[in-house]
LOMI-143591 format. One record per residue (C-alpha): residue in one letter; x, y, z. Coordinates in Angstrom, 2 decimals. Example, Ala and Ser with C-alpha at 12.3 -4.5 7.8 and 13.67 -1.06 7.14 Angstrom:
site r->A; x->12.30; y->-4.50; z->7.80
site r->S; x->13.67; y->-1.06; z->7.14
//
This chain:
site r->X; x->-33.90; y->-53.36; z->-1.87
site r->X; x->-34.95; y->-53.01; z->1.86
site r->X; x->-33.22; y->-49.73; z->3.16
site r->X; x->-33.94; y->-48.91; z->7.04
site r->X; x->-35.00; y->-45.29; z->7.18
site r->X; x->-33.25; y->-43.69; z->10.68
site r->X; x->-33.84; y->-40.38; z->12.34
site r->X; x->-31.44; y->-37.76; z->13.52
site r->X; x->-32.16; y->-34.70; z->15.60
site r->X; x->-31.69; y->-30.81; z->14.40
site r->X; x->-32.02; y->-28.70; z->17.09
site r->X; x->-35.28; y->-29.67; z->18.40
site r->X; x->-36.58; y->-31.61; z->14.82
site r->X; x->-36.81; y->-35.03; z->13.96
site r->X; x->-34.94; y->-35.71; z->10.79
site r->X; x->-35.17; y->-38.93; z->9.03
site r->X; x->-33.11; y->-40.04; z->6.16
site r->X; x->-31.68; y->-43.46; z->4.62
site r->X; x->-27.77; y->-45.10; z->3.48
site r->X; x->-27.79; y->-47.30; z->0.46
site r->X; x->-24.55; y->-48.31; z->-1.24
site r->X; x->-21.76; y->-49.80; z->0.67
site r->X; x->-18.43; y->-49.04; z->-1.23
site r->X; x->-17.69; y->-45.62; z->-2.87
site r->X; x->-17.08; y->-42.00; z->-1.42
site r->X; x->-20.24; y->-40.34; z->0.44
site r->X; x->-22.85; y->-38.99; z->-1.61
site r->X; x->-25.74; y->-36.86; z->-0.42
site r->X; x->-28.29; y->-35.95; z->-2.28
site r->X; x->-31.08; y->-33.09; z->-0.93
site r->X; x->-34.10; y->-33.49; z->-2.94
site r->X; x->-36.59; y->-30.91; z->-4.41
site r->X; x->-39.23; y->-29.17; z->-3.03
site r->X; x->-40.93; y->-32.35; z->-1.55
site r->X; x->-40.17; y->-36.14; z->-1.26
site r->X; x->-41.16; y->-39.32; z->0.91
site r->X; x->-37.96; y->-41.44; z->1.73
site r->X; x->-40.04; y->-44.94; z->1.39
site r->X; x->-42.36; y->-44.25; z->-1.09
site r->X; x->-40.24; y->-43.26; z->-3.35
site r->X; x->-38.98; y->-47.00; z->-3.91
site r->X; x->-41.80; y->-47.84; z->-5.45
site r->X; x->-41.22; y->-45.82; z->-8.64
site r->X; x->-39.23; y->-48.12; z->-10.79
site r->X; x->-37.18; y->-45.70; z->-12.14
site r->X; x->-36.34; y->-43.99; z->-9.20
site r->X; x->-35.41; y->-46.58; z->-7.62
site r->X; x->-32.96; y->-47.67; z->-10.97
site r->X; x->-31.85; y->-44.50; z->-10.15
site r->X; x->-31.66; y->-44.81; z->-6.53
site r->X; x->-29.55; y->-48.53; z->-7.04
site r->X; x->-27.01; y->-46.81; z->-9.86
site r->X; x->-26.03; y->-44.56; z->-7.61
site r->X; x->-25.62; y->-46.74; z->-4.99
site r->X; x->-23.32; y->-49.06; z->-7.00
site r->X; x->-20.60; y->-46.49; z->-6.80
site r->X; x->-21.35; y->-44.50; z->-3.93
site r->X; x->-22.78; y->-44.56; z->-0.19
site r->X; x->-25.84; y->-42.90; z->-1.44
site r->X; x->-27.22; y->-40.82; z->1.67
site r->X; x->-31.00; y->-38.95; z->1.10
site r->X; x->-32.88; y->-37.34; z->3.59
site r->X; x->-36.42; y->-35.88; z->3.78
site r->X; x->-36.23; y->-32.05; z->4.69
site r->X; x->-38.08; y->-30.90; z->7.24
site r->X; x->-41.64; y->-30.04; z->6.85
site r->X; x->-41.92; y->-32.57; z->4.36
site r->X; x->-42.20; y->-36.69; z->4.36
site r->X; x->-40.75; y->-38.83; z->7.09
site r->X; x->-39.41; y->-36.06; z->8.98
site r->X; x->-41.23; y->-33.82; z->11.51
site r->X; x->-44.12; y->-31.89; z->9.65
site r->X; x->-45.35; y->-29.58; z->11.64
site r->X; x->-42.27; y->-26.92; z->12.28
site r->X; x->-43.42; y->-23.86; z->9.97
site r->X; x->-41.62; y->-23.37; z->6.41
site r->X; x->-38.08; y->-23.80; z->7.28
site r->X; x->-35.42; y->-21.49; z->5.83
site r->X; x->-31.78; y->-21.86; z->4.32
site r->X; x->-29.78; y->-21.69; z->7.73
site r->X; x->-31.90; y->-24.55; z->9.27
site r->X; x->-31.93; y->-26.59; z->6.26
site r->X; x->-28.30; y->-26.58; z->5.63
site r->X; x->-28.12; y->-27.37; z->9.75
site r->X; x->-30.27; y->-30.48; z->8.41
site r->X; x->-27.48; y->-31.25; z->6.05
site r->X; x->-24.75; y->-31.25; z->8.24
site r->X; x->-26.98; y->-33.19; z->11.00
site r->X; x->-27.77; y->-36.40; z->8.43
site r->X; x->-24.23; y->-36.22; z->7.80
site r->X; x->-22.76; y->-36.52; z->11.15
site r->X; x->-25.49; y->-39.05; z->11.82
site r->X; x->-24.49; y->-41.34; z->8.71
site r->X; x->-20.56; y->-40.58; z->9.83
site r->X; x->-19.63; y->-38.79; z->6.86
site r->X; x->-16.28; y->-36.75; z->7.53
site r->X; x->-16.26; y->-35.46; z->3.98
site r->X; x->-19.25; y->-35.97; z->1.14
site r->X; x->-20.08; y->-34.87; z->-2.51
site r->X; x->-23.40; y->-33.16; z->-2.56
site r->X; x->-26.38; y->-33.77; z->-5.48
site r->X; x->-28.21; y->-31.03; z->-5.01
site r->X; x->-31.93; y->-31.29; z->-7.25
site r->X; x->-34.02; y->-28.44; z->-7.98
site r->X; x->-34.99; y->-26.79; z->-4.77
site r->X; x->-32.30; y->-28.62; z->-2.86
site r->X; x->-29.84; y->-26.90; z->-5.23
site r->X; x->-29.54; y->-23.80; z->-3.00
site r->X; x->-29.08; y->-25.35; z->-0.22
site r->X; x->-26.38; y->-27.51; z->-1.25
site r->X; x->-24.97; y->-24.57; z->-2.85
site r->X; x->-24.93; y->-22.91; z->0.44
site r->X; x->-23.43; y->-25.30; z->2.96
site r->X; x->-20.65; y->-26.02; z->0.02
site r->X; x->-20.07; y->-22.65; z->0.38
site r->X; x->-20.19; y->-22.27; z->4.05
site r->X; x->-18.56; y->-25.75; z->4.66
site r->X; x->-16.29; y->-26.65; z->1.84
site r->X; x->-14.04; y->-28.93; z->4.06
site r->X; x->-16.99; y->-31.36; z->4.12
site r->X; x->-17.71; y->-30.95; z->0.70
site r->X; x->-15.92; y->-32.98; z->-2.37
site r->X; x->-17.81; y->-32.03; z->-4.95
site r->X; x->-20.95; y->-29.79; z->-5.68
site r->X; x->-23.11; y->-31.97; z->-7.98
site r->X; x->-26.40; y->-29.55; z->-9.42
site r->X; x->-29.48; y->-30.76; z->-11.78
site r->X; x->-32.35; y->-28.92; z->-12.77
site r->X; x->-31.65; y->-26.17; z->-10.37
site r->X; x->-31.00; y->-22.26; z->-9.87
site r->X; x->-29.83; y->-19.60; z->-7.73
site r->X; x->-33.12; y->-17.61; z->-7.73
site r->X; x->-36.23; y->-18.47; z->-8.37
site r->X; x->-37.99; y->-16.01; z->-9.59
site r->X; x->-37.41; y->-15.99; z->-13.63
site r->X; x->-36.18; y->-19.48; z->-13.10
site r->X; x->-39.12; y->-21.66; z->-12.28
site r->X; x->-42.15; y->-21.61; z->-15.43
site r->X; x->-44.98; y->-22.40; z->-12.63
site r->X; x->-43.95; y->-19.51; z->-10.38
site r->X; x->-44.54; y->-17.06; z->-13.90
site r->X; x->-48.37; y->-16.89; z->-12.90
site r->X; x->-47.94; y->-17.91; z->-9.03
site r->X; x->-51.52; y->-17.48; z->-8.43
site r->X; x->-53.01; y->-19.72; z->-10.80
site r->X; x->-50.25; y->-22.63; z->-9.79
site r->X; x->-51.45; y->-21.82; z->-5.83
site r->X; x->-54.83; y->-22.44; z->-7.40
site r->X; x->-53.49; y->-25.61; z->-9.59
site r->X; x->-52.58; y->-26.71; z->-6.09
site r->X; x->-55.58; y->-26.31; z->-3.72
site r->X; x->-57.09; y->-28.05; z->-6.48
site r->X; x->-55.47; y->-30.65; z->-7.47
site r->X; x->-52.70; y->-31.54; z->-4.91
site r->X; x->-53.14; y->-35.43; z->-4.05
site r->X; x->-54.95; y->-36.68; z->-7.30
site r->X; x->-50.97; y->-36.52; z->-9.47
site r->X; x->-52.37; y->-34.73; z->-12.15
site r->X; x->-49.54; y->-32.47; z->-11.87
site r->X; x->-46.78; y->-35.36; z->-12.76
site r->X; x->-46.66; y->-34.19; z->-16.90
site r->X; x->-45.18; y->-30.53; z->-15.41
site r->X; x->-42.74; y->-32.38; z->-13.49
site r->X; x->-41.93; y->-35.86; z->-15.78
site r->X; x->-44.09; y->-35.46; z->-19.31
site r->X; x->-42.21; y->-38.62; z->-20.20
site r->X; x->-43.62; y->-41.02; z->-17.34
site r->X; x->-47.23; y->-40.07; z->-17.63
site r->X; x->-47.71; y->-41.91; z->-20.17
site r->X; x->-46.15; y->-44.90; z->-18.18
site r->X; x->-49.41; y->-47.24; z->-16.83
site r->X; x->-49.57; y->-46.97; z->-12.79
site r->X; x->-46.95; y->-43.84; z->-13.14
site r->X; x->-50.28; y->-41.16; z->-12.08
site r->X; x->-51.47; y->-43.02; z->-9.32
site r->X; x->-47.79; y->-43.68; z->-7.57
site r->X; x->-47.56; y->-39.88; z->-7.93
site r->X; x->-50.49; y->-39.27; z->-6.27
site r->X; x->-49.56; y->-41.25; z->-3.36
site r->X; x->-46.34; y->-39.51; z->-3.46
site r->X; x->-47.90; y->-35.97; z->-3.28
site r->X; x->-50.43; y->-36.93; z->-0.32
site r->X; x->-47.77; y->-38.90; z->1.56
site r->X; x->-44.61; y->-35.91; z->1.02
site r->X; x->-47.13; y->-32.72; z->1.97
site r->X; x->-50.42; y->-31.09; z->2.47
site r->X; x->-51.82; y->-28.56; z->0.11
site r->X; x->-51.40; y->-25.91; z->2.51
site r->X; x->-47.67; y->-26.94; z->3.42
site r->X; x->-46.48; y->-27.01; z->-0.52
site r->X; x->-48.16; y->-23.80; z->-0.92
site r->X; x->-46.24; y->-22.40; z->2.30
site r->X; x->-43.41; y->-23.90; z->1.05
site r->X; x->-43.71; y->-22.34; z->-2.72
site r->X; x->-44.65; y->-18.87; z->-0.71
site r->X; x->-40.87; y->-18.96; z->0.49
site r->X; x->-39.52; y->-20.79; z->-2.36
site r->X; x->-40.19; y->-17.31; z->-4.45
site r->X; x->-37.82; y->-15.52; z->-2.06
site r->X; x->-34.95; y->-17.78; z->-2.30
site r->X; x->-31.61; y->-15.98; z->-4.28
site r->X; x->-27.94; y->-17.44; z->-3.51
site r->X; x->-26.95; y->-15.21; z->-6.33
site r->X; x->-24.26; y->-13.54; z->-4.12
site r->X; x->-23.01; y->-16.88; z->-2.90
site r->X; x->-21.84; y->-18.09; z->-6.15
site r->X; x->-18.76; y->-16.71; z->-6.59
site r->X; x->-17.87; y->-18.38; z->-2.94
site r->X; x->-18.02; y->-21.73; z->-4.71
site r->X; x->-14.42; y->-22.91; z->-3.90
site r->X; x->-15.26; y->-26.97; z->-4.46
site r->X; x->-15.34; y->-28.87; z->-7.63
site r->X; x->-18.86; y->-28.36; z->-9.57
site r->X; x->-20.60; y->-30.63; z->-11.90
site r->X; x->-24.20; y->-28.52; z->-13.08
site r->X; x->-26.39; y->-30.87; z->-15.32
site r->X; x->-29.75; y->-29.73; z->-16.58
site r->X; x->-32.37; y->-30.90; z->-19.54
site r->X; x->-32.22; y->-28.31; z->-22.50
site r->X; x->-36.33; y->-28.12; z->-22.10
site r->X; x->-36.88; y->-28.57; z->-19.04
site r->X; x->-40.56; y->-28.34; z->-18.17
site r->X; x->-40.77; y->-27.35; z->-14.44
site r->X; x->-37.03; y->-25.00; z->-14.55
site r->X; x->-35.55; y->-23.50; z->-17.61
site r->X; x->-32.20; y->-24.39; z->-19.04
site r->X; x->-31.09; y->-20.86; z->-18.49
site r->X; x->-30.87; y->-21.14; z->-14.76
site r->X; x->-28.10; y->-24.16; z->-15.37
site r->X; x->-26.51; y->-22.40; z->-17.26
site r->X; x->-25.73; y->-19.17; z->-15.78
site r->X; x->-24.96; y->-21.56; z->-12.35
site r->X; x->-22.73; y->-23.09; z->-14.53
site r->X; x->-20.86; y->-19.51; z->-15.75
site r->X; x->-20.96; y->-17.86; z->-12.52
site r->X; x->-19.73; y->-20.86; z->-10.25
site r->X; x->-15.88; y->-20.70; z->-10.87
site r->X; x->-14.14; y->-23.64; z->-12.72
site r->X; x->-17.69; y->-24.72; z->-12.85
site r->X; x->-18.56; y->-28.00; z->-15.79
site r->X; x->-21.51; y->-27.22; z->-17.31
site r->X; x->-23.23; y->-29.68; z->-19.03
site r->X; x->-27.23; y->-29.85; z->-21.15
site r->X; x->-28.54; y->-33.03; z->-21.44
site r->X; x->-31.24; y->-33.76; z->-24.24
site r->X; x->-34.69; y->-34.12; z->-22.92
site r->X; x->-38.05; y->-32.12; z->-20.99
site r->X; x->-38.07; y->-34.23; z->-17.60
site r->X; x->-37.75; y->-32.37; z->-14.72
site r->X; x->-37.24; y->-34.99; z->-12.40
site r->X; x->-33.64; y->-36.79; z->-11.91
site r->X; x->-34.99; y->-40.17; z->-12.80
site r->X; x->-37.48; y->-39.52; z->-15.42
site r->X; x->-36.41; y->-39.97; z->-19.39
site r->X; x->-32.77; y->-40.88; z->-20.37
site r->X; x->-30.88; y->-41.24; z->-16.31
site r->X; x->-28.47; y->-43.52; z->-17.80
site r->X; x->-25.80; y->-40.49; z->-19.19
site r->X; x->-26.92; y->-38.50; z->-15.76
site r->X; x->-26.08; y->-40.87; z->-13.70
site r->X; x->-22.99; y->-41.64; z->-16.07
site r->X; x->-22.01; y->-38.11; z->-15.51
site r->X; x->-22.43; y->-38.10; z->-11.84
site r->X; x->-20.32; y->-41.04; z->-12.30
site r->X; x->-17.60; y->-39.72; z->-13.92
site r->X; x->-17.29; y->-36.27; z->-11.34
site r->X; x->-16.65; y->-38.52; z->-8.48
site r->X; x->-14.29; y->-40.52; z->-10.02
site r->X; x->-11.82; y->-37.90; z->-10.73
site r->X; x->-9.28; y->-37.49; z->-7.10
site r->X; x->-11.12; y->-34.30; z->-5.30
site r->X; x->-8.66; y->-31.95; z->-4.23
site r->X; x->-8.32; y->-31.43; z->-0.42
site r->X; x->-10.49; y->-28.42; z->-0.09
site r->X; x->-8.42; y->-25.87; z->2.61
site r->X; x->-10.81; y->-24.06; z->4.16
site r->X; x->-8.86; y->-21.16; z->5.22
site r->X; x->-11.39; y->-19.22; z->2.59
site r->X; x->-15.54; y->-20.15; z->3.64
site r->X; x->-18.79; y->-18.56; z->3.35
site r->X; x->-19.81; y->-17.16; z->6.61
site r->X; x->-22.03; y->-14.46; z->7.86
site r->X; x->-20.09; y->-11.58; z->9.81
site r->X; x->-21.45; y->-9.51; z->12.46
site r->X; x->-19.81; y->-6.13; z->13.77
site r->X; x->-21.72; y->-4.71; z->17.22
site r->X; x->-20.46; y->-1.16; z->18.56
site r->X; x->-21.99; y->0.94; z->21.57
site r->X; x->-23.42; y->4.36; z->20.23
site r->X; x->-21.41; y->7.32; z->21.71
site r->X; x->-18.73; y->5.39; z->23.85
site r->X; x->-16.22; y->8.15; z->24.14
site r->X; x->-18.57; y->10.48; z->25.68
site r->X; x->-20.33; y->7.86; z->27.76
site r->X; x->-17.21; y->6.45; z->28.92
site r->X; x->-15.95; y->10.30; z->30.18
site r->X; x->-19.41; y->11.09; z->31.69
site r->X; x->-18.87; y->7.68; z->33.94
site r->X; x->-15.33; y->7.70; z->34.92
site r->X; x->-13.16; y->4.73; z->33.86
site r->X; x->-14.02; y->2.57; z->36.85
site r->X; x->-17.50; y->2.79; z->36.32
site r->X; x->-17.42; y->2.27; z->32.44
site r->X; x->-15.30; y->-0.27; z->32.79
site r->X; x->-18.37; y->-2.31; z->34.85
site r->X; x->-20.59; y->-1.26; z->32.44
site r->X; x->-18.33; y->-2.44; z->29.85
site r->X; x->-17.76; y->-6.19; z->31.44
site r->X; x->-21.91; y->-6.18; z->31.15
site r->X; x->-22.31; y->-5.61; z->28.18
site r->X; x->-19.50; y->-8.19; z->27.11
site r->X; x->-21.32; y->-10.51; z->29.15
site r->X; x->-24.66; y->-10.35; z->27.99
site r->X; x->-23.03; y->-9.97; z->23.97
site r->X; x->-21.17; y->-13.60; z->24.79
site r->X; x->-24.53; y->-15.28; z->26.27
site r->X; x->-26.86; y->-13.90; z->23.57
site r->X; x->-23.44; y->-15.04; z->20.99
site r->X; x->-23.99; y->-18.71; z->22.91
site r->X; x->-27.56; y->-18.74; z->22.17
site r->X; x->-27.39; y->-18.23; z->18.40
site r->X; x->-24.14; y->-20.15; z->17.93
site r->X; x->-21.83; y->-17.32; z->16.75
site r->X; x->-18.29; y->-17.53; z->17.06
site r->X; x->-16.55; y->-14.41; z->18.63
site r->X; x->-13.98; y->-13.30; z->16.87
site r->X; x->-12.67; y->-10.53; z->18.77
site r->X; x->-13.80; y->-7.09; z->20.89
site r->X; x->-13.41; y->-4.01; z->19.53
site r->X; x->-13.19; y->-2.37; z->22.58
site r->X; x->-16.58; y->-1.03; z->22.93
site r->X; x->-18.23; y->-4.05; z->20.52
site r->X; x->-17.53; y->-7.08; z->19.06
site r->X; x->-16.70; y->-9.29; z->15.45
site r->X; x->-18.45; y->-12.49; z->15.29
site r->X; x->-19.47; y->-15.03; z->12.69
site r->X; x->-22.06; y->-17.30; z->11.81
site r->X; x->-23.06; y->-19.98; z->9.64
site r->X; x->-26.50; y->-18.84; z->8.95
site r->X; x->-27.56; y->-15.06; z->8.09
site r->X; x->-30.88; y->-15.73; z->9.52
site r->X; x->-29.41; y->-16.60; z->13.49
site r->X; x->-26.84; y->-13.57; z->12.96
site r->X; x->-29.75; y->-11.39; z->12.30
site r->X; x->-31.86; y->-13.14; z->15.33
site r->X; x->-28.95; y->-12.57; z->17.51
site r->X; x->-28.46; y->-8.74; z->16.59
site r->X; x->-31.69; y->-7.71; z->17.76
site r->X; x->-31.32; y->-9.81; z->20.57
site r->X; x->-28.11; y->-7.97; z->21.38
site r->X; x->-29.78; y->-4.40; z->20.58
site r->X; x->-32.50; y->-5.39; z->23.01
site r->X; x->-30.61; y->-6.89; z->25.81
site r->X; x->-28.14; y->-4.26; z->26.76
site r->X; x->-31.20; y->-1.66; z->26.90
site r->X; x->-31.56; y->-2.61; z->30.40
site r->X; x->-27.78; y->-1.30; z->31.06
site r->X; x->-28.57; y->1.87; z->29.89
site r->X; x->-26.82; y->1.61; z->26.49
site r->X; x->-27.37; y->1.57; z->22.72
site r->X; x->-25.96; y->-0.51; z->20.30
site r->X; x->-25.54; y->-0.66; z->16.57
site r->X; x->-25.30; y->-3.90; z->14.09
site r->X; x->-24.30; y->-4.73; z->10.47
site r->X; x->-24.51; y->-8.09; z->9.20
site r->X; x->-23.58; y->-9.05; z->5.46
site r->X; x->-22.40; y->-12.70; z->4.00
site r->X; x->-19.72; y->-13.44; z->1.93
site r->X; x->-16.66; y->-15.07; z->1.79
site r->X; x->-13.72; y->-14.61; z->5.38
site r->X; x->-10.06; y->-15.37; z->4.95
site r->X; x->-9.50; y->-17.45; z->8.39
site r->X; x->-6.27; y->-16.73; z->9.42
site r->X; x->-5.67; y->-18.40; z->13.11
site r->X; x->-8.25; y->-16.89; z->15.57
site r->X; x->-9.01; y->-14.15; z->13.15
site r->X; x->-10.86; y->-12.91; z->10.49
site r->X; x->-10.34; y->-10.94; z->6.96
site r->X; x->-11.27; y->-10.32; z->3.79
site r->X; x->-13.57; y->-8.00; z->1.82
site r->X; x->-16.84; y->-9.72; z->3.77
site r->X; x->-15.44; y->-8.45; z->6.99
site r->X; x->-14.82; y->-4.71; z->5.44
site r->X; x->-18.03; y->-4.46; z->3.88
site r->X; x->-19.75; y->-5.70; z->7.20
site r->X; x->-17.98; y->-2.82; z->8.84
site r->X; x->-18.96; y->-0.38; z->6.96
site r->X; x->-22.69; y->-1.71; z->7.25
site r->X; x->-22.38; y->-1.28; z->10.72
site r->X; x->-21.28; y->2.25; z->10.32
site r->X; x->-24.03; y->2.63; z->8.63
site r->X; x->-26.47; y->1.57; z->10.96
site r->X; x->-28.53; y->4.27; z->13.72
site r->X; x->-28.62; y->3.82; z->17.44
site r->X; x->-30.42; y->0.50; z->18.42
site r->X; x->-30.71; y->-0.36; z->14.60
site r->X; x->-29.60; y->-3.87; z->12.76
site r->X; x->-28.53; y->-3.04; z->9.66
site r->X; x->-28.24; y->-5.81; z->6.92
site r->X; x->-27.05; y->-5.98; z->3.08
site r->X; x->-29.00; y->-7.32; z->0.66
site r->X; x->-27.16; y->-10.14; z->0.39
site r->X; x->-28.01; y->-11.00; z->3.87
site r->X; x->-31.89; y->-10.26; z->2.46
site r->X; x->-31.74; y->-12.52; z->0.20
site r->X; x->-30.51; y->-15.24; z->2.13
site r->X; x->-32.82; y->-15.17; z->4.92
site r->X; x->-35.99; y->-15.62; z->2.71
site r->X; x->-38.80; y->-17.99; z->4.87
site r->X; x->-37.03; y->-17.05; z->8.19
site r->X; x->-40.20; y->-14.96; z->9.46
site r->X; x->-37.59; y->-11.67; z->9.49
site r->X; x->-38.79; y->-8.42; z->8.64
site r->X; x->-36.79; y->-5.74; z->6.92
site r->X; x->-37.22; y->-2.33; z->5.84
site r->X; x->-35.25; y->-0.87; z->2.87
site r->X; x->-33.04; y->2.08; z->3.71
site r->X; x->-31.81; y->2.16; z->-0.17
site r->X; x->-28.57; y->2.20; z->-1.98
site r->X; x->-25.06; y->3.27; z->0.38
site r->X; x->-22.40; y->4.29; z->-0.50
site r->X; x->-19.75; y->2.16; z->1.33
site r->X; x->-15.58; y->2.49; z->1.28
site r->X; x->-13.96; y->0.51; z->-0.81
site r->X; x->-17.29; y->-0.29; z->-3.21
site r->X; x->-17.21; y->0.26; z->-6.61
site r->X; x->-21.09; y->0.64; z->-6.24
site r->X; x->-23.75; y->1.29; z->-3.87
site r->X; x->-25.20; y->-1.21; z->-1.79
site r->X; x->-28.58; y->-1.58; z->-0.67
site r->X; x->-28.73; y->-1.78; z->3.18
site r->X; x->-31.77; y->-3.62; z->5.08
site r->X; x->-33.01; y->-2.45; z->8.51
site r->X; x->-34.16; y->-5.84; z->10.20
site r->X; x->-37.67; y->-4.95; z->11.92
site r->X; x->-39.40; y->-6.71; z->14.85
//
């Protein structure tokens, strides 16, 4: 099969991904930790694979960035600008509403924007994947001889057996993996890209998951162990778990008949309508330090000035970052965001900007799942982001550690402040201060 690779833009990135499949509901599938759109055809079974899939589905796949076809040189790129990628190759392929196959490392990223996005999302499909991978991953137990494995090594395929052991047996299979490693990433980048990989924990997100969920995964898996699909498979709600025979690591290695079978049988049940009054979003609360007394010192006329300043520069720093304002406070602001990592960005932006106006201002940021109701905003996310806030000094962003967590590869730096107390908690959460 001939299938025209296309590119889409990101932000400022070059994107490229491919359609196969005419006839079917959308399905996209992010791929692990590297991949090469075109080579990839010429592995026989992955492109059986590939074709099955496309016989019931518009099969959508996509390079991320950093990696293959797309644009290589844009640093390691973290979970709010991959899930940007998702949305971006599906608006290009004019997909309104799409069930997601999320593959080892693309599994936390699919797990995200379904979270963040489930009116786009039909169905959250997971193989050989986790929410953290640390514990989860058998390489990353002795990380420094796998970075060694890979300075070595990377480019010659001897490290298809801890990925497929079943295809490298398979005459030709070593050599087409080889090709596959040199063409998808340099040494340096998969190293880089394992570097953040070991920071990477959607934990928290999990219990966001309002979509359907199929999680698949090999009882010995080589490369990810079993235990990971499992405990996605308790801890997403309403969640079908199910453990195929087998060591393969990769989707299209060993028995992909009763995978794709499976896959098969998810999408052909109706999807609900997803309402998406309930998403995944990151919530940011801003308030000037001291107010009251500022605001008496000045004189209402005067504070008032000061006040339309600092809503002004708030709103253009909001614009920059692509956070939604939700409402003022009076003397700060509510917004959201649909990446941790720009809320964050924007924070500090905020705490620096309105120096120059003589004030201080205070930020806490934490994800988790808003009740939308009309042009506002509730639920226990928005509470505990208060209370972060509250938290938080003079010209401090203060962040919970599920916005820590989250962020992983974004280039942020964060201090602990340890475990707080915070209203309406039945424990103590760990607060973050984000560092320039």
């Amino acid at each position: 099969m001939v299938v025209e690779t296309r590119y889409v833009t990101s932000g400022e990135v070059f994107v490229a991904y491919q359609i196969c499949g005419q006839d079917g509901p959308d399905l996209l599938m992010t791929p692990g930790f590297v991949s090469h759109l075109e080579q990839s055809w010429e592995t026989p079974d992955a492109a059986r694979f590939f074709n099955d899939l496309g016989s019931f589905s518009r099969l959508i796949r996509f390079d991320k960035r950093g990696t293959g076809l797309s644009d290589r040189a844009v640093g390691v790129p973290h979970l709010d600008e991959r899930i940007d990628d998702i949305r971006a190759v599906l608006d290009a392929a004019g997909s309104k509403r799409a069930y997601l196959f999320g593959v080892s490392e693309g599994g936390p990223m699919s797990i995200l924007f379904a979270a963040t996005y489930p009116g786009r999302v039909a169905g959250l499909i997971l193989f050989g994947t986790y929410a953290r991978t640390v514990g989860a991953s058998v390489p990353f137990d002795d990380f420094a001889a796998l970075e060694r494995d890979i300075r070595c090594t990377w480019g010659t395929g001897q490290s298809l057996p801890s990925f497929a052991p079943s295809a490298a047996a398979i005459p030709g299979a070593m050599e087409r993996f080889a090709k596959l490693e040199r063409l998808a990433a340099s040494p340096s980048d998969v190293i880089n890209l394992m570097r953040m990989n070991r920071e990477i924990d959607v934990t928290a997100v999990l219990p966001s998951i309002r979509v359907p969920t199929l999680v698949m995964h090999r009882r010995d898996d080589v490369r990810i162990r079993a235990q990971a699909g499992r405990e996605l498979g308790e801890r997403i709600s309403d969640a079908r778990y199910v453990e195929l025979p087998g060591n393969d690591h990769l989707a299209w290695s060993g028995d992909q008949k009763r995978l794709v079978e499976e896959i098969r049988k998810f999408m052909g049940v109706s999807a609900p309508s997803i309402e998406a009054d309930r998403v995944l979003s990151t919530v940011l609360f801003t308030d000037i330090v001291d107010s009251t007394s500022r605001a008496s010192l000045m004189g209402d006329r005067q504070w008032r000035s000061t006040l339309e300043a600092h809503h002004a520069v708030v709103r253009s720093e909001l614009g920059r970052y692509c956070g939604r304002e939700v409402k003022t406070t009076g003397d700060g602001f509510l917004a959201l965001f649909d990446g941790p990592a720009r809320a964050v960005r924007c924070a500090q932006e905020i705490v620096s900007a309105v120096r120059a106006l003589d004030l201080e201002v205070r930020a806490g940021v934490h994800t988790g799942e808003v009740e939308m109701m009309g042009d506002d905003v509730g639920g226990i996310a928005v509470h505990i982001a208060a209370r972060v806030a509250q938290h938080a000094k003079g010209s401090e962003v203060l962040a919970s550690n599920t916005v820590k967590d989250l962020v992983a590869g974004a280039g942020l730096k964060f201090v602990d402040q340890g475990p707080a107390e915070l209203k309406g908690l039945a424990e103590p959460m760990r607060l973050f201060a984000a560092v320039t």
